[in-house]
N, C-alpha and C positions, 0 to 999 in steps of 0.2 A: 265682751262687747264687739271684738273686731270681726265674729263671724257672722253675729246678727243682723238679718236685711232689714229690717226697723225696731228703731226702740223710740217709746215716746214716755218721757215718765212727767207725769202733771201733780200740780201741787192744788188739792182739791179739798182743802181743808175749810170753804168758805162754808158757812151755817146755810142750811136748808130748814126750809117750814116741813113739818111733817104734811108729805103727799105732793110736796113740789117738786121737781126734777131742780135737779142743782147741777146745772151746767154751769156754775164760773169757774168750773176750774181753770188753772194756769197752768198752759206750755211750758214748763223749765227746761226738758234738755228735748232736743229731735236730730237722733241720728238717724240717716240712709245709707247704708250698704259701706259703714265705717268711716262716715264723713258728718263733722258736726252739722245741722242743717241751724239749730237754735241751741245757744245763745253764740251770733255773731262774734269768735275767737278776737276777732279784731276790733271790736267797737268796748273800748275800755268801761263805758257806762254799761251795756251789756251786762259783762261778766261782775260788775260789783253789786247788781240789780239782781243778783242770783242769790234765792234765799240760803241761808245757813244751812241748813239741812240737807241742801240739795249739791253746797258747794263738793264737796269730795265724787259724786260721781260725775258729775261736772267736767272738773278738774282731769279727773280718770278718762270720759272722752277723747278730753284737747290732746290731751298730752298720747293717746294711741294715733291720732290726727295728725300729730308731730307740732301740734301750736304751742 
């Protein structure tokens, strides 16, 4: 992760109608050029609002961030 200029990974599991565009996915993690952009390190509600699945890369982010 630390060398990639953006990573966006989205939790896009919402059901779509066959032939609909299924745009609800969710932002979970947004980094820029090795800096968390989403989920706010610092806003405690943030980070527990992070699905299960996503906590460990997540985590992996912060902590190359130094948070």
């Amino acid at each position: 992760m630390p060398l990639l200029a953006v990573l966006h990974v989205h939790d896009n599991r919402a059901a779509a109608k066959l032939g609909e565009d299924s745009s609800d996915s969710v932002l979970v993690l947004e980094m820029q050029r090795g800096e968390v952009m989403v989920p706010d390190g610092a806003d405690p509600a943030a980070l527990v609002a992070v699905l299960a699945w996503a906590r460990a890369v997540v985590e992996a982010a912060l902590e190359l961030q130094g948070v």
